[in-house]
C-alpha positions as CSV (number, residue, x, y, z in Angstrom):
1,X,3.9,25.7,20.5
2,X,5.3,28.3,17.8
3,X,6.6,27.1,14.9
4,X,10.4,28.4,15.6
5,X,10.2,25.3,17.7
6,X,10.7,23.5,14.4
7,X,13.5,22.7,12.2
8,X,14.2,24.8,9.6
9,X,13.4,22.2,7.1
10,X,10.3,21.4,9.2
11,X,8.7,24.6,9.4
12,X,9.2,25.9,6.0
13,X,7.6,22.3,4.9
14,X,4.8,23.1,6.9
15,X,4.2,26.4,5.7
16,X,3.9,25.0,2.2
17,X,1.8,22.7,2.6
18,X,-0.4,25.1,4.5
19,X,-0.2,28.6,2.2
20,X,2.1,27.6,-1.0
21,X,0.6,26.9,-4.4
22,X,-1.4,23.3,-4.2
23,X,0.0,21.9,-7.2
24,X,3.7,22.7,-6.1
25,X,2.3,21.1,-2.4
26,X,1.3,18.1,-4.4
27,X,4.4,17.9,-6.6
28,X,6.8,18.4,-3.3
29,X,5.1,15.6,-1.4
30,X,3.6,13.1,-4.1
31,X,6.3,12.9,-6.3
32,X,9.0,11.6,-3.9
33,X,6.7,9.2,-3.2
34,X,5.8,8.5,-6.7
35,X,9.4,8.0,-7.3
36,X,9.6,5.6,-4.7
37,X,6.8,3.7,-5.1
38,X,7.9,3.2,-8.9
39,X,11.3,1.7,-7.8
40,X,9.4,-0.7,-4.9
41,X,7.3,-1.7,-7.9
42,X,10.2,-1.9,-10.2
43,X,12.2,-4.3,-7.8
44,X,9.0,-6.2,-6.9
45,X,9.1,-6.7,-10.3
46,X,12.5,-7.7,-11.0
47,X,12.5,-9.9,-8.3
48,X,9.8,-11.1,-10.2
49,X,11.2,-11.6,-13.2
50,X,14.6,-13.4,-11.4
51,X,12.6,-15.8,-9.4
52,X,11.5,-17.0,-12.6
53,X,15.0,-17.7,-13.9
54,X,14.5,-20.4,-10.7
55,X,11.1,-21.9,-12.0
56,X,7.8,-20.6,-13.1
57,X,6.3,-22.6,-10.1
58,X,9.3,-20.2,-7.6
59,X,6.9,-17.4,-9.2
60,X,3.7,-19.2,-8.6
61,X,5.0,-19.7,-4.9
62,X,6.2,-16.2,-4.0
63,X,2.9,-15.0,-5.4
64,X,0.9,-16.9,-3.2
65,X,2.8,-16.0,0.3
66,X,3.5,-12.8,-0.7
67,X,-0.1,-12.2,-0.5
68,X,-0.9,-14.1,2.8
69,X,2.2,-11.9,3.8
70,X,0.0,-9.1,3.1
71,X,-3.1,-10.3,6.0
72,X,-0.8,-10.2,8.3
73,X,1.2,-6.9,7.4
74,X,-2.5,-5.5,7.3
75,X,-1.9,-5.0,10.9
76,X,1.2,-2.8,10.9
77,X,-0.1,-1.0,8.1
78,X,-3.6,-0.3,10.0
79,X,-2.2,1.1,12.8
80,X,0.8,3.4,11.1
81,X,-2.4,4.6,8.8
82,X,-4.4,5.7,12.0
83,X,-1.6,7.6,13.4
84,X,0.0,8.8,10.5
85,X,-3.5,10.6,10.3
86,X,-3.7,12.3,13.8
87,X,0.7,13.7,13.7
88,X,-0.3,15.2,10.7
89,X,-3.0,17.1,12.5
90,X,-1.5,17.8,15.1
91,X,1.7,18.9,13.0
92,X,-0.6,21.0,10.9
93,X,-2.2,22.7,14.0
94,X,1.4,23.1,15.4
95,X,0.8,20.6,18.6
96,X,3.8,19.2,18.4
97,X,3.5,17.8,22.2
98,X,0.3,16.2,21.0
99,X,2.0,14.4,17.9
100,X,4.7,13.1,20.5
101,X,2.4,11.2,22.3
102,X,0.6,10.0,19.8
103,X,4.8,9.3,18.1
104,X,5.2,6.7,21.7
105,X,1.5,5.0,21.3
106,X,2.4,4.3,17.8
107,X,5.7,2.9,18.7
108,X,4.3,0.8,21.6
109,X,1.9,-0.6,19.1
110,X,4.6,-1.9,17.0
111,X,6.0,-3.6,19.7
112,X,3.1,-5.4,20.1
113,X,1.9,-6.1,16.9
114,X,6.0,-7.3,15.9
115,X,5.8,-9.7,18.4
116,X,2.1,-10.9,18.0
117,X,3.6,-12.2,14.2
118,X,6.8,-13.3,15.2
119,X,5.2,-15.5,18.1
120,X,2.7,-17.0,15.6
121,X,3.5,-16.7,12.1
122,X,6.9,-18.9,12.1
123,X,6.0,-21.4,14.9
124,X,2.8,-22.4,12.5
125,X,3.6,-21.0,9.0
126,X,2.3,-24.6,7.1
127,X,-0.9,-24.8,9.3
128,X,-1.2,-20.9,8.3
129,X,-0.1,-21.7,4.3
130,X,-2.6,-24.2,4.3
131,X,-5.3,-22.8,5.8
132,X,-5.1,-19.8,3.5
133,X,-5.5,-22.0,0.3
134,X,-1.3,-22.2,-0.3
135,X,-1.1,-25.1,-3.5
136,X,0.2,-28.4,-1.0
137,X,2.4,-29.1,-4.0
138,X,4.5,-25.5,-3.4
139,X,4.9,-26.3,-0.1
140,X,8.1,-27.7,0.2
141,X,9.3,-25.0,-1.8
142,X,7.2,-21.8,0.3
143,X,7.4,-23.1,4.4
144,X,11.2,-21.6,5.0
145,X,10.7,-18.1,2.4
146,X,7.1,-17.5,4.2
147,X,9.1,-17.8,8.0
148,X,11.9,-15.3,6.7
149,X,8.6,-13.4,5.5
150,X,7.3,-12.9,8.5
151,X,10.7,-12.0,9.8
152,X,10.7,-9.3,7.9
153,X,7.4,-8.5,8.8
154,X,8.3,-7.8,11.7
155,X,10.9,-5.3,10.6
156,X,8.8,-3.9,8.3
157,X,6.3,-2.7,10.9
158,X,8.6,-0.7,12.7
159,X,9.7,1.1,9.3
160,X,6.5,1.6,8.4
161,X,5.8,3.7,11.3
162,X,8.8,5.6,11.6
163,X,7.9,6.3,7.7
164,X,4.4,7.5,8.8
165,X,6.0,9.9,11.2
166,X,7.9,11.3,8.4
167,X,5.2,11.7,5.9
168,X,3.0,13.0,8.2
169,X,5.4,16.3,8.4
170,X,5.4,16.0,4.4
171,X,9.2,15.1,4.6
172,X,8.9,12.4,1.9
173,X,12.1,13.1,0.1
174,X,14.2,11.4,2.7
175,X,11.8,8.3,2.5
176,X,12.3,8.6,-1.7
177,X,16.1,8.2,-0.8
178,X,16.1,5.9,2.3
179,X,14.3,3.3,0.4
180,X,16.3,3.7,-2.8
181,X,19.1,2.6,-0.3
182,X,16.9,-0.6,0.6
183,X,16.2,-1.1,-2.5
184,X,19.5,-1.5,-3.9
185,X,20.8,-3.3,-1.4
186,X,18.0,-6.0,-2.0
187,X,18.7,-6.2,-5.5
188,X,22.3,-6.3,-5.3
189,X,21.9,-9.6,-2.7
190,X,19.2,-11.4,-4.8
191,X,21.5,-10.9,-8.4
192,X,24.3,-12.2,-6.1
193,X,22.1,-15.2,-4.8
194,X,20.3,-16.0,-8.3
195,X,23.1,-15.3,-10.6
196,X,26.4,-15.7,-9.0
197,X,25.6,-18.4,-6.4
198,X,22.9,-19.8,-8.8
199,X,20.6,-20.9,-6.0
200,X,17.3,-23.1,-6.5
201,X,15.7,-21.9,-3.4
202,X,13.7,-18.8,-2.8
203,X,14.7,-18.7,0.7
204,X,17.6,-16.4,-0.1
205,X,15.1,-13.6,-1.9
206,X,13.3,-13.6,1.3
207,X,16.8,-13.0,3.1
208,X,17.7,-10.5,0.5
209,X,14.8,-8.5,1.6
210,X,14.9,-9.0,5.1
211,X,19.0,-7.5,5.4
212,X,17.2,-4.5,3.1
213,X,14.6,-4.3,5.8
214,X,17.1,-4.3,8.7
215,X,19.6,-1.7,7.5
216,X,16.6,0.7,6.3
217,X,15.2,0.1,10.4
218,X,18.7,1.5,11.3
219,X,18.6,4.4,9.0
220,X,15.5,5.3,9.8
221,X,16.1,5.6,13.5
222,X,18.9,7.7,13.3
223,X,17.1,10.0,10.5
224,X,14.0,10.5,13.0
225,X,15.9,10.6,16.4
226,X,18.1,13.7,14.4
227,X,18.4,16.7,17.1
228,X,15.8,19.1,15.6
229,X,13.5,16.0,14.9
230,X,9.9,17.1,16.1
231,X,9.0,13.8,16.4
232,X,11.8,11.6,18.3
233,X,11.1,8.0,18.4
234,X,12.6,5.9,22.1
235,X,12.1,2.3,21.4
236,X,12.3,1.7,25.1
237,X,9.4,4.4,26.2
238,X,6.3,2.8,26.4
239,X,2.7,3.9,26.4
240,X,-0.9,2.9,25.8
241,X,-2.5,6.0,27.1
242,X,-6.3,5.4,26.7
243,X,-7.1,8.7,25.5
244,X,-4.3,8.6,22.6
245,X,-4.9,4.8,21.8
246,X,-8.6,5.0,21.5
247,X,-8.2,8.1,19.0
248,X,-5.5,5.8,17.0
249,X,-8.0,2.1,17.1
250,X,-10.7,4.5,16.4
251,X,-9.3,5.2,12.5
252,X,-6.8,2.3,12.4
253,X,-9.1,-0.4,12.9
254,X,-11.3,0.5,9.5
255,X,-7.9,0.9,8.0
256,X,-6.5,-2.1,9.2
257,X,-9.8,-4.5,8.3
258,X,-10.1,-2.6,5.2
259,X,-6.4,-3.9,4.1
260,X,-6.9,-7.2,5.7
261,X,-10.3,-8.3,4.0
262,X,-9.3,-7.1,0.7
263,X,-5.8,-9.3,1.3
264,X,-7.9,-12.4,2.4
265,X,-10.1,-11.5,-0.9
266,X,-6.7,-11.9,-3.1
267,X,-5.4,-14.8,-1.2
268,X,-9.2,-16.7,-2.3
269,X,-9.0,-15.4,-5.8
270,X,-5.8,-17.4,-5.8
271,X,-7.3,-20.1,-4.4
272,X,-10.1,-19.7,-6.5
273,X,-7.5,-19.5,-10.0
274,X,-5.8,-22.9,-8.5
275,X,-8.2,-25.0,-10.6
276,X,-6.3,-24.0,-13.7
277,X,-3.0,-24.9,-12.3
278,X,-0.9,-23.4,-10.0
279,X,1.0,-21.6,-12.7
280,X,-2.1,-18.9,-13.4
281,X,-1.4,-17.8,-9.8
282,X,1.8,-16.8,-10.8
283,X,0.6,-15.7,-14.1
284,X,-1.7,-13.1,-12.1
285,X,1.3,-12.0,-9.6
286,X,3.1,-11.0,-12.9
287,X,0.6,-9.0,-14.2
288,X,-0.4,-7.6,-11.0
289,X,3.5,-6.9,-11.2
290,X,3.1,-4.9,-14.8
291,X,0.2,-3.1,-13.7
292,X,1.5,-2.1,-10.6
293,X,4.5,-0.3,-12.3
294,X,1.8,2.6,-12.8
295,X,-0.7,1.6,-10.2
296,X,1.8,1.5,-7.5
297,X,3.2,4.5,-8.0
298,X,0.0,5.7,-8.3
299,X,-0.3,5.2,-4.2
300,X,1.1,8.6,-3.9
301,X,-1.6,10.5,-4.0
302,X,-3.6,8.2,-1.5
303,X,-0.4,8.8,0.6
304,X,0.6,12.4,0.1
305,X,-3.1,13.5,-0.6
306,X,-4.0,12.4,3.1
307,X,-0.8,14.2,4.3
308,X,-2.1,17.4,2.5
309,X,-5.3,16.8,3.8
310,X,-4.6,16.1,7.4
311,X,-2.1,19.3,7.5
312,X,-4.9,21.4,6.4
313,X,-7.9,20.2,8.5
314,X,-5.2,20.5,11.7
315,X,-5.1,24.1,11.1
316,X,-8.7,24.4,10.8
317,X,-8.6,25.1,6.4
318,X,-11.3,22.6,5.3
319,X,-11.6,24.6,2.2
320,X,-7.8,24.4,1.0
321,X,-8.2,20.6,2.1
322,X,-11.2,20.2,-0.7
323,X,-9.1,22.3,-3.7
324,X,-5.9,19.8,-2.9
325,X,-8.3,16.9,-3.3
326,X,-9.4,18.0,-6.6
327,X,-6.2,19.4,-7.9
328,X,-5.1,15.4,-6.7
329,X,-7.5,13.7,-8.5
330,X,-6.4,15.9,-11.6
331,X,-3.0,14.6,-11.4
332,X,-3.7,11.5,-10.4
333,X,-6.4,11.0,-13.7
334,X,-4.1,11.9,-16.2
335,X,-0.9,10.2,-14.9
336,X,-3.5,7.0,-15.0
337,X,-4.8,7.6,-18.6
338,X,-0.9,7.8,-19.5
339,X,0.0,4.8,-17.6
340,X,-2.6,2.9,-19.5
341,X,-1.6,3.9,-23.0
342,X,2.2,2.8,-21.9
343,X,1.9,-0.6,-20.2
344,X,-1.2,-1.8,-22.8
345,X,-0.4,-0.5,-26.3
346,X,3.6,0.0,-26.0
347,X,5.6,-2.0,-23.2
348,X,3.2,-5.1,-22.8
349,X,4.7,-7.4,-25.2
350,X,8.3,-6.3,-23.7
351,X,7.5,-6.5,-20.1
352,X,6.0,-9.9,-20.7
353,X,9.3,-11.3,-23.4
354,X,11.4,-10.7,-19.6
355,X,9.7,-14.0,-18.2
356,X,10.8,-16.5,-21.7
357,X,12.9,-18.9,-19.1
358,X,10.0,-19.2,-16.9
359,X,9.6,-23.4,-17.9
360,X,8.0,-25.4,-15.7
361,X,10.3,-28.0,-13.8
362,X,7.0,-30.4,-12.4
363,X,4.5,-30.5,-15.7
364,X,7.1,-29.7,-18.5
365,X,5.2,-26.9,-19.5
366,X,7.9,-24.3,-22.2
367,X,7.8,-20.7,-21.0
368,X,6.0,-20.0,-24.0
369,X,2.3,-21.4,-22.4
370,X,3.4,-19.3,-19.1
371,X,3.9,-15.9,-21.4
372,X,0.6,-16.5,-23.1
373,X,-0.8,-16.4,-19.8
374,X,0.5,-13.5,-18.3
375,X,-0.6,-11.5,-21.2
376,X,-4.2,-13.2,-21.5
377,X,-5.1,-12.1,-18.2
378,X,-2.8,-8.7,-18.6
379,X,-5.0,-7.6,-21.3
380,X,-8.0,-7.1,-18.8
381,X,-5.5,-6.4,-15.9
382,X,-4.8,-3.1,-17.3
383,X,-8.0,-1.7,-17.5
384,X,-7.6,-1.0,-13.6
385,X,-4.4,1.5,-14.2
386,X,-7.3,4.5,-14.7
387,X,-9.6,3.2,-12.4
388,X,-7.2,2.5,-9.3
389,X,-5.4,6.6,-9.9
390,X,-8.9,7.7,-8.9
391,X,-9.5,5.6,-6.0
392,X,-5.9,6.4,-4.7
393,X,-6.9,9.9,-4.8
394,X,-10.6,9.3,-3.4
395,X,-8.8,7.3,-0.4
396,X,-6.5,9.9,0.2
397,X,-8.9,12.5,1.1
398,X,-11.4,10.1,3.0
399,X,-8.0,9.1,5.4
400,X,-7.3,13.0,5.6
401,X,-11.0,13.5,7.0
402,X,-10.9,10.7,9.3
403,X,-13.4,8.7,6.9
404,X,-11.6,5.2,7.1
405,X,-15.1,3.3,7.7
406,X,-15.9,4.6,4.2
407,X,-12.7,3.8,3.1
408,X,-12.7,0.2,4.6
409,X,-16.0,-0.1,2.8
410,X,-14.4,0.9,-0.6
411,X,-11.8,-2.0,-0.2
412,X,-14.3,-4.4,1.4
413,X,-16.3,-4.1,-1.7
414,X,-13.8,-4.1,-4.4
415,X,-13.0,-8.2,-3.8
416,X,-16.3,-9.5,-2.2
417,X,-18.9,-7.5,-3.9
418,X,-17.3,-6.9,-7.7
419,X,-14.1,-9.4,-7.7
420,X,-14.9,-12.8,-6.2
421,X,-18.5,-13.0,-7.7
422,X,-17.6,-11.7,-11.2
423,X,-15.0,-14.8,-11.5
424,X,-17.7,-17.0,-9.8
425,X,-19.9,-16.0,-12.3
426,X,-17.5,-16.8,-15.8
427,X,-15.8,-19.9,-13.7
428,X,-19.2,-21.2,-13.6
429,X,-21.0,-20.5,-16.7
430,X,-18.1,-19.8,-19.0
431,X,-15.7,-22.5,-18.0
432,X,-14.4,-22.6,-21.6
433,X,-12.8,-19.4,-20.9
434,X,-10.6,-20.5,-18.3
435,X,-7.7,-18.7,-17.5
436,X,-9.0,-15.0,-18.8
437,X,-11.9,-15.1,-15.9
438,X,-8.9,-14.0,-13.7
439,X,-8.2,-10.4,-16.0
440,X,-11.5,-10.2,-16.4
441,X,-12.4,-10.3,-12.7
442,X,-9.4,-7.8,-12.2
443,X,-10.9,-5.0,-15.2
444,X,-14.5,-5.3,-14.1
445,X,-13.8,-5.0,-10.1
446,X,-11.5,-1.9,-10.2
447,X,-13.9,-0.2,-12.5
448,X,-16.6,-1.1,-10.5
449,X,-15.1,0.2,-7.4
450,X,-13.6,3.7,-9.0
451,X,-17.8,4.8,-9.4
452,X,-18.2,3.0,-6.3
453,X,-15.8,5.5,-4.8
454,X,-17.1,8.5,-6.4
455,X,-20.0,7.9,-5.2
456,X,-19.4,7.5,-1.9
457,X,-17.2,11.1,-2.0
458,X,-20.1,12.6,-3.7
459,X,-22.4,11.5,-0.7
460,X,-19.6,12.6,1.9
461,X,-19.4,15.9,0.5
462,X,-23.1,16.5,0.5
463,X,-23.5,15.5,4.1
464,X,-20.2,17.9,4.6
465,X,-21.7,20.9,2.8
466,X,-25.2,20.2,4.3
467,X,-23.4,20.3,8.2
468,X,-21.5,23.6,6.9
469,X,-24.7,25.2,6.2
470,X,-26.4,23.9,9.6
471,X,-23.1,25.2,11.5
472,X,-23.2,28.5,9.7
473,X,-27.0,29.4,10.1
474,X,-26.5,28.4,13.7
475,X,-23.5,30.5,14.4
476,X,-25.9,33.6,12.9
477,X,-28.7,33.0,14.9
478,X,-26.7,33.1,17.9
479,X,-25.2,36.6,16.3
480,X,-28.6,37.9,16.0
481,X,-30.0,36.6,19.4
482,X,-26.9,38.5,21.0
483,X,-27.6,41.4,19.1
C-alpha cells in the first residue's frame, strides 16, 4: 500500500522515524511520553500524598491493592505489548492491511480479557485480597476501592490498546494530551472528594479514577476511529484469526508473564515488609512514588525505543534500529544520573515533609515515625533511578526485536533472583535492621538487574552479528556458485 494512503500527519511521522535525524526521532516520540509519564507519576503521587490526609494506614491500603491491581492489569498490558510490536511493523513496512487485522485481534482480546476480570475479580475481591497477602486488618477499609479497581481495569485495557495502536504509528503527542485530560479530571474529583466533601473512605479515589478512565475510553475512540485513521478500531467486529493471534500470544505471553511475576514478586515483598507493621508497606508505596517521578518517566524510552525499533526492522533497516538503541540509552543514562542527583541530594527531604499529616488512626503512631520511614528506605530506593533508565532502554529494543522471552527473563529475575532473597537474607540475619532491608532490597535488585540486562543485550547482539555474518557469506557463495 503506498504511503499516500496515509494521513498527512501519518506519513510524514513515518518518514521520520524511518530517514530523519535519530535524536530528533527520539525527542518527537519519547518526550511526549516522558511528559506524560511524569504527570501519571505526578498524580499517582499526589493521590498519594491526599490519601494520606485520610490516614497513613488509607496509604498502606492503596499500596497494597494497587499492586495486586497490577497481576491482573498484567494481562491487558501483555497483550497491547505483543501487538503494539507487530502494527509497528507492519506500519513501518507500510502494510497497513496487515496492521488492521492485527488492530481487530487486539480489540477482540480486550473483550475477552475485560470480561475475564470483571467476572472474577469483584464477585471474589476478599478471597483474591487475601490470598495475595492483603493485611486482614485493611480489609474493611480495601474490599469496595479494590472492586472499583478492577472496574477500572476493565476500562483501562481497552485504553491501553487503543494507546498501543497510537504509539505504534509514533503519534504519542495526542496520548501526552489525552491523558493530561484524564489526568486532570482525576485530580479535580479526588480534591473535591478529600477536601471539599472531606471523605474517610478511599472508595471515592478509586471512583475518581475510574470517571478519568471512562471519559479518556471515549476520547480515545473518537481520536482513532478519525476518517484518515490507518488503524480504525469497531468494537463490534470480532476476530481471533489463528494466524494473527498466534503471532500476538507468541510475544505477548513473555510480555504478559514477565509483568505478572514481577507484580506477584511486589505483592510478596509486601507481604514479606508486613512483619514490621503494615505502615512500611505504605512507607515503600511512597518512595516507590518519589522514585518513580524520574523512573516513570523514564518508561519512555522502553516505550518509544520499541516504537523506533519496530518501525525500522518493518522496513527491513536493522542497522538504523541498532544506532536508535544506542543514541536511547544515551538519553536515557543521563536523564537517570540527573534524576538521581534531584530526588536524593535536593527534593528528598521536601517530597517526604508533603506526608507530616499521615498519623496513624489504629496504633497512635505521629506522622513523624511514618516520615522517618519513607526516607529510611528512600535512601536505598533511589539508587534504582540510574539503574532502571538503562533497563527501560535495554527493554525497549529487546520488544522492538521480538526478544520478549529475554525480556520476561529480565523482570522475572529482578524480584525472585536479586529482590526477594536479598530481603530474605538481612530479615533473617540482620533483623536489627528492620525497616531499611526493604530500600535495601530495592538499591541492590535494580542494580543487579541493569548488568543483568547488559549482559543479556551484549549476548543478543553477538548471536545477531554472528547470524549477519552466516547470512552474508551464504548470500556470496550463492553469488559465486551462479557466477
Amino acid at each position: 500500500m503506498n504511503t499516500k494512503t496515509l494521513s498527512a500527519a501519518d506519513a510524514k511521522r513515518r518518514e521520520k522515524i524511518l530517514n530523519g535525524n535519530l535524536f530528533a526521532v527520539i525527542f518527537m516520540v519519547c518526550a511526549p511520553l516522558f511528559i506524560y509519564n511524569f504527570f501519571n507519576s505526578l498524580y499517582s503521587f499526589i493521590d498519594t500524598i491526599m490519601v494520606s490526609q485520610i490516614s497513613a494506614e488509607g496509604v498502606s491500603s492503596v499500596a497494597a491493592i494497587s499492586q495486586i491491581k497490577d497481576l491482573f492489569g498484567s494481562i491487558g498490558g501483555g497483550i497491547s505489548g505483543g501487538a503494539g510490536i507487530l502494527i509497528a511493523r507492519s506500519f513501518g513496512a507500510n502494510d497497513i492491511e496487515k496492521g488492521k487485522k492485527y488492530v481487530n485481534v487486539l480489540t477482540t482480546l480486550a473483550f475477552i480479557v475485560a470480561g475475564f476480570l470483571l467476572l472474577v475479580g469483584i464477585p471474589f475481591a476478599q478471597p483474591i485480597l487475601l490470598l495475595f497477602g492483603y493485611p486482614e486488618e485493611l480489609l474493611a477499609i480495601g474490599t469496595g476501592y479494590f472492586m472499583v479497581q478492577i472496574a477500572n481495569l476493565g476500562v483501562v485495557i481497552f485504553n491501553s490498546s487503543f494507546i498501543a495502536i497510537q504509539k505504534a504509528k509514533g503519534d504519542t503527542r495526542s496520548i501526552f494530551f489525552l491523558n493530561i485530560i484524564s489526568m486532570l479530571i482525576k485530580l479535580g474529583l479526588t480534591s473535591l472528594f478529600i477536601y471539599v466533601m472531606k471523605v474517610q473512605d478511599t472508595i471515592y479515589v478509586a471512583f475518581a479514577t475510574l470517571t478519568s478512565q471512562v471519559v479518556l475510553f471515549f476520547i480515545l475512540l473518537i481520536i482513532i476511529n478519525k476518517k484518515d485513521s490507518a488503524f480504525k478500531v469497531n468494537l463490534f467486529k470480532f476476530s481471533l484469526s489463528p494466524e494473527y493471534l498466534k503471532k500476538i500470544l507468541v510475544l505477548s505471553i513473555p510480555i504478559f508473564f514477565g509483568k505478572f511475576v514481577f507484580s506477584f514478586g511486589k505483592v510478596s515483598v509486601n507481604a514479606m515488609c508486613k512483619s514490621y507493621g503494615p505502615l512500611v508497606v505504605g512507607a515503600l508505596a511512597v518512595s516507590n512514588n518519589i522514585c518513580g517521578l524520574i523512573t516513570s518517566p523514564g518508561n519512555s524510552f522502553e516505550e518509544g525505543g520499541s516504537t523506533i525499533v519496530s518501525q525500522n526492522l518493518g522496513n527491513n533497516n536493522k542497522k538504523r534500529a541498532l544506532a536508535a538503541f544506542w543514541r536511547t540509552l544515551l538519553v536515557a543514562s543521563v536523564i537517570g544520573i540527573i534524576g538521581y542527583i534531584l530526588v536524593r541530594f535536593i527534593f528528598q527531604d521536601a517530597l517526604i515533609s508533603l506526608f507530616s499529616k499521615a498519623e496513624s488512626q489504629s496504633t497512635g503512631a505521629e506522622a513523624s515515625y511514618f516520615m522517618g520511614l519513607i526516607k529510611q528506605i528512600n535512601d536505598y530506593d533511589t539508587l534504582s533511578i540510574i539503574a532502571l533508565a538503562i533497563n527501560a532502554a535495554v527493554l525497549g529494543v529487546l520488544y522492538g526485536f521480538g526478544q520478549t522471552g529475554l525480556a520476561m527473563i529480565i523482570n522475572i529475575a529482578r524480584v525472585f533472583v536479586f529482590r526477594i532473597p536479598v530481603l530474605w537474607y538481612f530479615q533473617t540475619f540482620h533483623p536489627e535492621m528492620g525497616a531499611e532491608c526493604a530500600g535495601i532490597s530495592m538499591g541492590i535488585s535494580n542494580i543487579c538487574i541493569a548488568i543483568m540486562s547488559m549482559t543479556i543485550l551484549g549476548i543478543f547482539l553477538l548471536n545477531l552479528r554472528r547470524k549477519d555474518k552466516k547470512e552474508s557469506l551464504k548470500q556470496q557463495q550463492n553469488a559465486d556458485g551462479n557466477n
